[in-house]
ZAKOL-883519 format. One record per residue (C-alpha): residue number from 1; residue in three letters; x negated, y, z negated. Coordinates in steps of 0.1 Angstrom, whole numbers, plus 2048, in hexadecimal, padded with zeros to 3 digits. Layout:
BEGIN
NUKOL   seq   type   east   north    up
NUKOL   NUM    ALA      X       Y     Z
...
***
This chain:
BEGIN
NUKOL   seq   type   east   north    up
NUKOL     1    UNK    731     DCC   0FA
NUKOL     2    UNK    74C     DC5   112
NUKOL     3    UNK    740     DA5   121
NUKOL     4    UNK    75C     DA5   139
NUKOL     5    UNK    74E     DC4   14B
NUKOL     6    UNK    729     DB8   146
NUKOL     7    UNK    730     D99   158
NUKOL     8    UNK    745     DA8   173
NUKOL     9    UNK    72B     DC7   17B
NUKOL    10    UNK    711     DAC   17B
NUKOL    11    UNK    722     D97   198
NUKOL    12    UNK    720     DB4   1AA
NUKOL    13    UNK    6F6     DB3   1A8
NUKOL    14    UNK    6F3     D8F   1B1
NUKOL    15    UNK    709     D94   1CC
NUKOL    16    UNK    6F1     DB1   1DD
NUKOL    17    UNK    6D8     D9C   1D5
NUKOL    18    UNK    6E7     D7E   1E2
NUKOL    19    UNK    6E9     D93   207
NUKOL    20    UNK    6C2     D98   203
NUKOL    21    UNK    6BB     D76   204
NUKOL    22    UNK    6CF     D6F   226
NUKOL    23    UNK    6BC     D8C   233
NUKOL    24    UNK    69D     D74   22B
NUKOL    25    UNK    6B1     D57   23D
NUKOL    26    UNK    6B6     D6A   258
NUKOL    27    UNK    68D     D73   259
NUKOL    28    UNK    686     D4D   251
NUKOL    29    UNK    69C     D43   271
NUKOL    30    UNK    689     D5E   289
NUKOL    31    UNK    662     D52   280
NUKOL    32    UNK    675     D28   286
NUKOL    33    UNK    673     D1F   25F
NUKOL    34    UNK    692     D08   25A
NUKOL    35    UNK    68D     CFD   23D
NUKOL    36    UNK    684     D20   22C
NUKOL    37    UNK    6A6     D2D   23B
NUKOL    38    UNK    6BB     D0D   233
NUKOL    39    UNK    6AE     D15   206
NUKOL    40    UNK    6B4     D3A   20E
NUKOL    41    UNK    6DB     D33   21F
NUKOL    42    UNK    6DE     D1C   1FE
NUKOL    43    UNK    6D6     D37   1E5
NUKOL    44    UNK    6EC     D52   1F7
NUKOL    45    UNK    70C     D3A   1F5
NUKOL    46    UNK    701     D2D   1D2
NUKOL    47    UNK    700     D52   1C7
NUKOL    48    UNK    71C     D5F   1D7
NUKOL    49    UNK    72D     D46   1CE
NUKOL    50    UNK    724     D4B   1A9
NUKOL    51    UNK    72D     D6D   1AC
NUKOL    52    UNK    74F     D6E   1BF
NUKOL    53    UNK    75A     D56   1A6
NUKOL    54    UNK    74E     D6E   185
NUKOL    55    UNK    75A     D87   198
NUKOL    56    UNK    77B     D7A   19C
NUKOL    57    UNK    781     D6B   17C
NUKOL    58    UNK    773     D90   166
NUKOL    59    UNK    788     DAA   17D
NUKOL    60    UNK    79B     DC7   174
NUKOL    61    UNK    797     DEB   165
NUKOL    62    UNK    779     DF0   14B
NUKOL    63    UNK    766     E0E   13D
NUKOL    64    UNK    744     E0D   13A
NUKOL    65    UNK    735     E15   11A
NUKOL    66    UNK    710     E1C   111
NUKOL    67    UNK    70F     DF7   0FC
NUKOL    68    UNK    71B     DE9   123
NUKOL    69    UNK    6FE     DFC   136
NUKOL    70    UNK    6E3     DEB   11F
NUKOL    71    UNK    6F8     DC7   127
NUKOL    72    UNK    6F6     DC8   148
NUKOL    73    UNK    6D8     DD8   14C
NUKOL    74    UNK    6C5     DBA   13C
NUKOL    75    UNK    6DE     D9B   141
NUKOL    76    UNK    6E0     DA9   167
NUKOL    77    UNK    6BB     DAF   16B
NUKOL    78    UNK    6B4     D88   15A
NUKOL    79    UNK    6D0     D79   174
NUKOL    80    UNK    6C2     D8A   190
NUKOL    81    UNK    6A4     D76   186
NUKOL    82    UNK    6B5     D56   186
NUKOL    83    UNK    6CC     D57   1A5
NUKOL    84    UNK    6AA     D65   1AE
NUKOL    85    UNK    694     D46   1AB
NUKOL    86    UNK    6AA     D32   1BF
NUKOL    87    UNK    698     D37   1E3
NUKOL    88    UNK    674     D2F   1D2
NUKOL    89    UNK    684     D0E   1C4
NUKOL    90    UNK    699     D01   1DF
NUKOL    91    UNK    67E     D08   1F6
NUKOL    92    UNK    663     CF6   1E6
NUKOL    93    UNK    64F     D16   1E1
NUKOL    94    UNK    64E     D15   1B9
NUKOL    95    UNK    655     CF4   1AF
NUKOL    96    UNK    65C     CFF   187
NUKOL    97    UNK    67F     D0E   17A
NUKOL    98    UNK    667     D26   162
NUKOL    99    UNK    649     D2E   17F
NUKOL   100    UNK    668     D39   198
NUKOL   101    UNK    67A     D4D   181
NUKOL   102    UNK    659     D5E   176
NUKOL   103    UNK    650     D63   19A
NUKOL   104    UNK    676     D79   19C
NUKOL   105    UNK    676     D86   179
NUKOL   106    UNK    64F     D95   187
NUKOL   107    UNK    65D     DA2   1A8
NUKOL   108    UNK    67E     DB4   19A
NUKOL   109    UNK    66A     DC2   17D
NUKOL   110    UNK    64F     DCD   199
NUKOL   111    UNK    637     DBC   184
NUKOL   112    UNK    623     DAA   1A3
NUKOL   113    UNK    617     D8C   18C
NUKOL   114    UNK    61C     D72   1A3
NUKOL   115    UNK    615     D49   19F
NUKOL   116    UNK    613     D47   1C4
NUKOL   117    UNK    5F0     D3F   1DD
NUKOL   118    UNK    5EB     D3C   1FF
NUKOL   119    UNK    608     D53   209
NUKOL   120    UNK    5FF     D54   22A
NUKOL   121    UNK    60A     D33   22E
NUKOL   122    UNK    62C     D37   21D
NUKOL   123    UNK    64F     D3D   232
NUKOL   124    UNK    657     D62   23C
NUKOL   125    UNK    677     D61   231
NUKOL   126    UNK    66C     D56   20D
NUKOL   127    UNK    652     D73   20E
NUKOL   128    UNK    66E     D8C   217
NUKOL   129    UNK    682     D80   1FF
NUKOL   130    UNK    667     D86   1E4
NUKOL   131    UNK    65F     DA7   1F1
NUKOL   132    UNK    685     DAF   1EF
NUKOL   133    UNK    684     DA8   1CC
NUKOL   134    UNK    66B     DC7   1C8
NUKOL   135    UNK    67F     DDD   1DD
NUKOL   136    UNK    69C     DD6   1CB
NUKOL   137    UNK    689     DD7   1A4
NUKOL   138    UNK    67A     DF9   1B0
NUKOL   139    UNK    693     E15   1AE
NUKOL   140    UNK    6AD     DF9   1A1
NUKOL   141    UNK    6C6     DE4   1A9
NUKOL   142    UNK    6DB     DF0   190
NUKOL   143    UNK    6D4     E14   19C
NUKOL   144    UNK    6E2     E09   1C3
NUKOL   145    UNK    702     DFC   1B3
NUKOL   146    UNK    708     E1A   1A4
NUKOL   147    UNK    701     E30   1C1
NUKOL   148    UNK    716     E17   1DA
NUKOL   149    UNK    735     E06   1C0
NUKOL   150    UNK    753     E1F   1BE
NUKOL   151    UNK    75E     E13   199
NUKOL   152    UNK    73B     E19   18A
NUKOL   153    UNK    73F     E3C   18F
NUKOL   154    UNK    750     E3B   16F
NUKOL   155    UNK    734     E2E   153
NUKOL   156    UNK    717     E2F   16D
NUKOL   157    UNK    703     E45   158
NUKOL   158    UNK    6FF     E2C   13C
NUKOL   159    UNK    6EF     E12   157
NUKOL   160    UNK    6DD     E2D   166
NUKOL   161    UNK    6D2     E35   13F
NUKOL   162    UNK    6C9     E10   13B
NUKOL   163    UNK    6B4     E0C   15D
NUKOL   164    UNK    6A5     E2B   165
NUKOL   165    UNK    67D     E2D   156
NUKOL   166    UNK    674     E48   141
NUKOL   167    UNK    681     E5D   120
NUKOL   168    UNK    697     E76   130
NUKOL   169    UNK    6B4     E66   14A
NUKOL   170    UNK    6BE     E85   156
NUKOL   171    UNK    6D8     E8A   170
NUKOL   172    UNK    6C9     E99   18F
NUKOL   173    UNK    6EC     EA5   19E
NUKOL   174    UNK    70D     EA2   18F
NUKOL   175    UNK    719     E86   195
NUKOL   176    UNK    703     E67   18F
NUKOL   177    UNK    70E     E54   1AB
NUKOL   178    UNK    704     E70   1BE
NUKOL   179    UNK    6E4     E70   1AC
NUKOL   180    UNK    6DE     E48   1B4
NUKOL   181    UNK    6E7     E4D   1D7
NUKOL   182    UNK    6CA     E69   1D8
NUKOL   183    UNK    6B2     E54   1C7
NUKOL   184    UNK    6B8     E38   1DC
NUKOL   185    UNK    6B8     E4C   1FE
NUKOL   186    UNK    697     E61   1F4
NUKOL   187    UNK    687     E3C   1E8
NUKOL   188    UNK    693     E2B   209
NUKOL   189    UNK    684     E46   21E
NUKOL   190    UNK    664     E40   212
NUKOL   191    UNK    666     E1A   216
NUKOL   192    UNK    674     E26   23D
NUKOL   193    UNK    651     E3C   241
NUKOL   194    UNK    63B     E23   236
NUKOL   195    UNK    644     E09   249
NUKOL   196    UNK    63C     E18   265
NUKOL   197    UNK    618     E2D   25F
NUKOL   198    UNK    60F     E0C   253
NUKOL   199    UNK    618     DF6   274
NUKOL   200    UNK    605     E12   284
NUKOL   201    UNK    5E7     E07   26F
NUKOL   202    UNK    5EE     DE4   280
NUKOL   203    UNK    605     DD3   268
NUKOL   204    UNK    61E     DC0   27B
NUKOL   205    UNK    645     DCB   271
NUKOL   206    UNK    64A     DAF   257
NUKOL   207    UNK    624     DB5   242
NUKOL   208    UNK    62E     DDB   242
NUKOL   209    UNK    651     DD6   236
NUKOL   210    UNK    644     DBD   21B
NUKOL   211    UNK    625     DD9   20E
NUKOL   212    UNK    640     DF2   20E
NUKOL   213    UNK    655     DE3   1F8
NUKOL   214    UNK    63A     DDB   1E2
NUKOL   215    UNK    629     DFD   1E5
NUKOL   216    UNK    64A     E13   1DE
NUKOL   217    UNK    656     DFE   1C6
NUKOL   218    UNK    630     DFE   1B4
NUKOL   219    UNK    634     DD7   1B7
NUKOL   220    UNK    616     DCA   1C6
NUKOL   221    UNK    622     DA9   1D9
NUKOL   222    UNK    60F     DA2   1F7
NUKOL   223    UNK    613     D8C   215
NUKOL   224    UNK    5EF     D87   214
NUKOL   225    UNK    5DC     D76   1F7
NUKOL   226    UNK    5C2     D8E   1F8
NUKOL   227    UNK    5D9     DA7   1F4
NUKOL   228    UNK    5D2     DCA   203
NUKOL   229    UNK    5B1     DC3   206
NUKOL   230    UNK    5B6     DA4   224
NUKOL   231    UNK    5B8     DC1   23C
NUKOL   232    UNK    599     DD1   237
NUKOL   233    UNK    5A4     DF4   246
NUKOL   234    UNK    5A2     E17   238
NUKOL   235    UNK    5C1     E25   249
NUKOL   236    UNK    5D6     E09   239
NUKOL   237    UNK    5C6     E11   219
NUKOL   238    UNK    5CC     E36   21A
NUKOL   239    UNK    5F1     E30   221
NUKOL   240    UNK    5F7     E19   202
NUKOL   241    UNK    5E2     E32   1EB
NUKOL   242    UNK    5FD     E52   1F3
NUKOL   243    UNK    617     E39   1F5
NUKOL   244    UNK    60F     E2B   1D4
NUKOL   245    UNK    609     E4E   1C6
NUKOL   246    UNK    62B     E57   1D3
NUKOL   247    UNK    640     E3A   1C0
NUKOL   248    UNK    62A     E47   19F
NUKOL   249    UNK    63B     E6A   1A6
NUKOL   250    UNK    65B     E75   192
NUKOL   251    UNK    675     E6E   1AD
NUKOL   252    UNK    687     E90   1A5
NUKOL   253    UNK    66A     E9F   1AF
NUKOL   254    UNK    66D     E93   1D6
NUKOL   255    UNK    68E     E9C   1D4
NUKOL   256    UNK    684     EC1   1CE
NUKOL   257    UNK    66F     EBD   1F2
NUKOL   258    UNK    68A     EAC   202
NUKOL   259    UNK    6A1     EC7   1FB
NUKOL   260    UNK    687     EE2   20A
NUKOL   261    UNK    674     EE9   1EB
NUKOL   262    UNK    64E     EEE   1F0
NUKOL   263    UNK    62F     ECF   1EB
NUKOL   264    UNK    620     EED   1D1
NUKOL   265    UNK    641     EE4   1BC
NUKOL   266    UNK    62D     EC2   1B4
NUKOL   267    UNK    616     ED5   19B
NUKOL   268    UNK    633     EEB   190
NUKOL   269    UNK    639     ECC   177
NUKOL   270    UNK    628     EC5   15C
NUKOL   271    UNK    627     EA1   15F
NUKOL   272    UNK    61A     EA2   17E
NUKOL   273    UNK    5FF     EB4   17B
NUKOL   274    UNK    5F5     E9E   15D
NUKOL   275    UNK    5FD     E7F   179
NUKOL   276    UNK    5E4     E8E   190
NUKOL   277    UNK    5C8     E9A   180
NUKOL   278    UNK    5C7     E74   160
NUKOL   279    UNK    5C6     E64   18A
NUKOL   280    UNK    5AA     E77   19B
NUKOL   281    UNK    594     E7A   176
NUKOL   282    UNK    59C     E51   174
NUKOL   283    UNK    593     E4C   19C
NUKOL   284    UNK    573     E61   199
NUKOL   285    UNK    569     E4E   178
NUKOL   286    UNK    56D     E2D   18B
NUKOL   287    UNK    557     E39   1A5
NUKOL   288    UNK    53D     E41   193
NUKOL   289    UNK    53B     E22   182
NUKOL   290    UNK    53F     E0D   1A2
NUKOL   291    UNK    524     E20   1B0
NUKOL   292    UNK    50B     E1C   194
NUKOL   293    UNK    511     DF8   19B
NUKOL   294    UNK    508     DF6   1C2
NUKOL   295    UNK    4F2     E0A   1D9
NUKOL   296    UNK    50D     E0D   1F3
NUKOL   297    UNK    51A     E33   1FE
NUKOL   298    UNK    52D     E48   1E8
NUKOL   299    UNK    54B     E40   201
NUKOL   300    UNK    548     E1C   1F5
NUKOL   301    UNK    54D     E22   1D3
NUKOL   302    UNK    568     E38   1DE
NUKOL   303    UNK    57E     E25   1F0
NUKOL   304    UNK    584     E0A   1D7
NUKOL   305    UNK    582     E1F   1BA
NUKOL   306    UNK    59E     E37   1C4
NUKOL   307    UNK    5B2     E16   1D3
NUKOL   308    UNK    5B3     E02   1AE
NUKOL   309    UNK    5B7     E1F   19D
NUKOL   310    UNK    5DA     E2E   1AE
NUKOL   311    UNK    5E6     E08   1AF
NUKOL   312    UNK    5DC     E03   189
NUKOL   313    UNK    5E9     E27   17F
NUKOL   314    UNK    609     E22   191
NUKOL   315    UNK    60D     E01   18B
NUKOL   316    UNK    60E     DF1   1AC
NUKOL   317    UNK    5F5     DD7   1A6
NUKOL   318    UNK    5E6     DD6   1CA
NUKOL   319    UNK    5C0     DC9   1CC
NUKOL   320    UNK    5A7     DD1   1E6
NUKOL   321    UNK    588     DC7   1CC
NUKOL   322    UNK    583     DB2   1B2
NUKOL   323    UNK    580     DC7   197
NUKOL   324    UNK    57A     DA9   17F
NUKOL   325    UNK    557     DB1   18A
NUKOL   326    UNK    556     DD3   181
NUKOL   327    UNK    540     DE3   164
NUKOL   328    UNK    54F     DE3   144
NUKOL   329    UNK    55A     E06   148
NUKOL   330    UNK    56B     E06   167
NUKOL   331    UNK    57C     DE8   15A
NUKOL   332    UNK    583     DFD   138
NUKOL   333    UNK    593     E1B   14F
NUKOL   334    UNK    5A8     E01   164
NUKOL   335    UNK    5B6     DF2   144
NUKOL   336    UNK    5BE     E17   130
NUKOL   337    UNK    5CF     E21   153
NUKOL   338    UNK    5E8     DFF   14E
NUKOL   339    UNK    5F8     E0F   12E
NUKOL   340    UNK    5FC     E31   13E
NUKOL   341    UNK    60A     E2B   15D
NUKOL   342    UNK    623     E42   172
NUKOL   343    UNK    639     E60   16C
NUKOL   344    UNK    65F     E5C   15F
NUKOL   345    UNK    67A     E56   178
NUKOL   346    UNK    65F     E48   18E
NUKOL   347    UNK    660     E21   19C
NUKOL   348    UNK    63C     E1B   185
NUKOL   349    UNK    638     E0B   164
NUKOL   350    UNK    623     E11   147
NUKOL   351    UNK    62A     E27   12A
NUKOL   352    UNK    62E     E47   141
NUKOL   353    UNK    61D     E68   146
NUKOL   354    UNK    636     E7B   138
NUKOL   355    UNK    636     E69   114
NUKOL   356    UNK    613     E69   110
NUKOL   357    UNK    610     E91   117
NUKOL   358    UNK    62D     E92   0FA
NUKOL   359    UNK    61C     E7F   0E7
NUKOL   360    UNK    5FB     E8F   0E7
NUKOL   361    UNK    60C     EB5   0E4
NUKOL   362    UNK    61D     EA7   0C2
NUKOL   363    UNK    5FD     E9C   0B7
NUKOL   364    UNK    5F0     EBA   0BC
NUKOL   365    UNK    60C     ECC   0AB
NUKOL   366    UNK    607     EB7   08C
NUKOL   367    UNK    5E1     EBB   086
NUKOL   368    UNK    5EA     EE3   08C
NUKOL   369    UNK    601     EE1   074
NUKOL   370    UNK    5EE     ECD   05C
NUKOL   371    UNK    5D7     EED   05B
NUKOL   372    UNK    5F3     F07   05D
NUKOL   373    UNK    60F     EF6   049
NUKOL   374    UNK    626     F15   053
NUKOL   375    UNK    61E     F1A   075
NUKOL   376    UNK    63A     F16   08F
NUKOL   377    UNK    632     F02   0AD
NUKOL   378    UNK    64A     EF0   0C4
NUKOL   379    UNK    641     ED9   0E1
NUKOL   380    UNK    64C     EDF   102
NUKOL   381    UNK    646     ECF   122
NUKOL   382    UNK    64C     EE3   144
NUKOL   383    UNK    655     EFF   130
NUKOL   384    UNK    679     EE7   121
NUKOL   385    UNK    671     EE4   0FD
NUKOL   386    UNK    676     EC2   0F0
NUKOL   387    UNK    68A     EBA   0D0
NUKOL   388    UNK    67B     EA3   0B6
NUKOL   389    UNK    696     E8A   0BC
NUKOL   390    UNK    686     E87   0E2
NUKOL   391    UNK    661     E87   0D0
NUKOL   392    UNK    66A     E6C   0B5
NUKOL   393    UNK    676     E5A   0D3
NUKOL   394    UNK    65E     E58   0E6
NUKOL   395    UNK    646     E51   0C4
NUKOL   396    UNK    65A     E34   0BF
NUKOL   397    UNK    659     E24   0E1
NUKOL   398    UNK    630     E2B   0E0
NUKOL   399    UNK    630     E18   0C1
NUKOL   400    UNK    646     DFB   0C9
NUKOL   401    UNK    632     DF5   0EB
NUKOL   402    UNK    611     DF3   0D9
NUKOL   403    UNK    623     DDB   0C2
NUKOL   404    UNK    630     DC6   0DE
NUKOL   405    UNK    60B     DC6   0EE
NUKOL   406    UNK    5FD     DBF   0D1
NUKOL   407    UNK    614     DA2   0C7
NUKOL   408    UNK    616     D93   0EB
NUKOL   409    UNK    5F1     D93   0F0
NUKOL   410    UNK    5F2     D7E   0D1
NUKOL   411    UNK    608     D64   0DF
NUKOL   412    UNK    5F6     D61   0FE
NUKOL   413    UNK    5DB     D5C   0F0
NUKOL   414    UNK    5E7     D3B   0EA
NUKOL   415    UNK    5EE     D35   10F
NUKOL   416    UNK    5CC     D42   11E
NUKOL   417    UNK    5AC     D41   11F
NUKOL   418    UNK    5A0     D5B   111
NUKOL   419    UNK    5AA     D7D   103
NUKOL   420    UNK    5A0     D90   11E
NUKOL   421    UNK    5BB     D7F   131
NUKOL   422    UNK    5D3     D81   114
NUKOL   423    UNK    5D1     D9E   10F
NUKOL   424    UNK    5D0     DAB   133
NUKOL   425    UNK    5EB     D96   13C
NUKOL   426    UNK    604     DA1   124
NUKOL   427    UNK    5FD     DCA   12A
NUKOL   428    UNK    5FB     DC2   150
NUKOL   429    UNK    61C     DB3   148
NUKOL   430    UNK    62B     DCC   133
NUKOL   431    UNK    620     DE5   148
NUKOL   432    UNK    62C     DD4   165
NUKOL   433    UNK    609     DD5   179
NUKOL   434    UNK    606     DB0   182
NUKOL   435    UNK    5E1     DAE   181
NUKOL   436    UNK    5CC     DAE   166
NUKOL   437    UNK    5A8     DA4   154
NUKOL   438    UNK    598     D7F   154
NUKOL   439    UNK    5B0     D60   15E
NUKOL   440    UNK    5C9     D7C   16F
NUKOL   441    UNK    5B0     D90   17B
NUKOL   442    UNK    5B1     DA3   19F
NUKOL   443    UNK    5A7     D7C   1B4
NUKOL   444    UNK    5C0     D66   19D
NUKOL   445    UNK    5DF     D63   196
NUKOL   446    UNK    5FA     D56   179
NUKOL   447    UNK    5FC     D35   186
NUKOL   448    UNK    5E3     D27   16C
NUKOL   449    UNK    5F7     D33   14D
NUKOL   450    UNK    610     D18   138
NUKOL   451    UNK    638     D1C   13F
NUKOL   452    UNK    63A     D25   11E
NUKOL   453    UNK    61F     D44   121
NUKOL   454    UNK    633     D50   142
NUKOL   455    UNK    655     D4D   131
NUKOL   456    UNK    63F     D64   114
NUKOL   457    UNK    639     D7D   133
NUKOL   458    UNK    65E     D79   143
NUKOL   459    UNK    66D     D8B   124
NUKOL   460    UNK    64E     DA6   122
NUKOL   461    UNK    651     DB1   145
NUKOL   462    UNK    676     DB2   140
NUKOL   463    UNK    66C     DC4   122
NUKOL   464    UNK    659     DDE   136
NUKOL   465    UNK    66D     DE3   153
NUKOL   466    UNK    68B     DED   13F
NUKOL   467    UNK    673     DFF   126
NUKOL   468    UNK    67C     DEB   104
NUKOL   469    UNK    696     DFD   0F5
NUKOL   470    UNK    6AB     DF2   10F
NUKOL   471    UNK    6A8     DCD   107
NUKOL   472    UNK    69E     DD3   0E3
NUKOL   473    UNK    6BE     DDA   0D8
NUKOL   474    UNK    6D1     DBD   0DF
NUKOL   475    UNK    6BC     DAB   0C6
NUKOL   476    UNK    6D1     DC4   0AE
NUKOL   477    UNK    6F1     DB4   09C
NUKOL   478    UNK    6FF     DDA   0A2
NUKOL   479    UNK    700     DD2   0C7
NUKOL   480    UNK    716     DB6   0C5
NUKOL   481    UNK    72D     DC5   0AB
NUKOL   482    UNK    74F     DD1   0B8
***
């Protein structure tokens, strides 16, 4: 790895991020909150500062190789989380080094496990900031300074390799700058949209901005500690759901609509027809069980059923209920729909659509092939084929997440309660969901849990934002070999 060009490309990150924050300054000097603007005008110049001088000190010409992509995907993503926790510390807002840095590392990662109550009484411009932190985590930071840095034109595709979710990084135009710039144009339109079909629900300009950050990026910070659910309307409800539903969609696929391809050309793909259909048969499901529960109307049961589910499937993390008090099943359903999550290329977590419909068509090929040893079946997917080196893949990454679940559940279980909330925690984690079961349910929060249990879940949402074999292989002496 050429730590040179790591460290340079990285300035470049906490340098846009740096700009966020006096963005939030600028918010926290409109709404009269001195001191909130004074810690946010501190962090800018402390990472600008931080980063003019790396800058200056690593210049000149560098190639980027694949080993370099995986370097400053993860060393960029954990510095963004450290320049990152500066506002939340200076400010007063987190008081811990650990609690602040989880706070980033869960709103980069679009996790949306937060450590933080009574929002409503926090500065604006530290709740901008935190929002910013989902809009940038979405589609990727690393993904915007490829699409707006001239010299990562040249090695952009391993960063885009490293960063971009799911098992095939294909290039959706030629160039991959190109491809970034769409990517981030298609995923800032919809941002531009929701903002404002939400403040014609009533949501004033700054609550908007900070949901739709949250919702595009399938993040699930709030200004409000109820979350969704403090605004008690339908229409606002509605709008999150196909917003939410959206972010969970393979980003190529709005492209193909931008570009005057029909909405039919949704259930053209495979995965998306698998998206839609594991969604409605899970929202259904939940209503039925919420309405065995209640004698309300069937639209009672429907409304929060279909609400929990899209923010669960895609990962958002959004509550309108408490779902801690749901049946069994329902609760059963919400936690099977954390390890699925959205589709590839898409801004949602989980283990994606896409790998689990590979998945289960090589299964099926096997037990075929376990009665007809000479039979000839391949797998295909859209009508591609896809090699065994793709399935092994994607067999491998299946495996090592269960492992990773299974192992971090075990070591929370040291730091909570019970292994409802172990076990919830880590998968709403990995997953990056932000709620989960028991002690982290849909009311609470990760405020409760030891330093040393969120530092756990700092490297396990890292770990499932950048999808494990990203961050897996620097454990590997190979990586540091020359």
């Amino acid at each position: 790895m050429n730590i040179r060009a790591v460290t340079h490309t990285i300035c470049y990150l906490i340098g846009v991020i740096a700009l966020a924050m006096l963005a939030g300054a600028g918010i926290s000097i409109y709404y009269g909150e001195a001191a909130a603007a004074k810690s946010l005008i501190y962090s800018t110049v402390i990472s600008l500062l931080a980063a003019l001088l790396c800058g200056f000190l690593t210049r000149g010409e560098f190639h980027l190789t694949r080993r370099d992509g995986f370097g400053i995907a993860v060393f960029g993503w954990i510095f963004v989380a450290l320049f990152g926790a500066l506002p939340f510390l200076l400010s007063g807002v987190i008081t811990g080094f650990i609690p602040a840095v989880f706070e980033t590392m869960s709103g980069i990662t679009t996790t949306g496990a937060s450590v933080l109550t009574d929002l409503e009484t926090l500065p604006h411009g530290i709740l901008f900031w935190r929002a910013m932190t989902h809009f940038f985590g979405g589609m990727g930071v690393l993904v915007l300074c490829v699409a707006i840095l001239p010299f990562l034109t040249v090695g952009g595709m391993q960063i885009y390799r490293a960063e971009v979710p799911g098992p095939d990084k294909e290039r959706l135009t030629p160039r991959i700058s190109t491809t970034a710039k769409w990517l981030w144009g298609t995923y800032i339109l919809f941002c531009i949209l929701q903002t404002i079909l939400l403040m014609l629900g009533g949501m004033s300009l700054f609550d908007a901005w900070c949901h739709t950050c949250a919702t595009m990026a399938t993040g699930g910070f709030s200004t409000r500690t109820a979350s969704v659910g403090a605004y008690q309307s339908v229409y606002i409800e509605i709008v999150m759901i196909m917003f939410m539903f959206l972010a969970g969609t393979n980003f190529a696929l709005h492209l193909r609509l931008l570009r005057g391809k029909s909405p039919l050309s949704y259930f053209r793909d495979e995965e998306f027809r698998w998206y839609f259909f594991l969604w409605l048969a899970a929202g259904l499901l939940l209503t039925l069980s919420i309405r065995g529960r209640n004698s309300g109307s069937w639209l009672s049961s429907l409304r929060p059923a279909f609400f929990q589910c899209t923010s669960i499937m895609t990962t958002t993390g959004f509550v309108t209920a408490d779902f801690n008090q749901w049946s069994s099943t329902a609760k059963a359903v919400l936690l099977v729909l954390m390890f699925v999550g959205g589709c590839a290329s898409s801004t949602g977590g989980g283990v994606k659509v896409i790998r689990l419909l590979t998945a289960g068509k090589a299964l099926l090929r096997e037990l075929l092939l376990y009665i007809r040893p000479n039979a000839v079946k391949s797998i295909s997917i859209g009508g591609r084929n896809v090699g065994q080196p793709t399935i092994l893949n994607i067999c491998i990454f299946l495996l090592i997440f269960v492992l990773i679940f299974v192992l971090g559940s075990l070591v929370m279980t040291a730091f909570t309660p019970d292994l409802a909330t172990a076990t919830s925690s880590t998968i709403a984690c990995l997953g990056n969901i932000g709620p989960g079961l028991g002690a982290v349910g849909a009311t609470e929060n990760y405020a409760a849990i030891p330093d040393a249990g969120k530092a756990v879940l700092i490297l396990i949402m890292l770990l499932g934002r950048l999808e494990l074999f990203t961050v897996i292989v620097l454990f590997l002496p190979e990586f540091w070999r020359k």
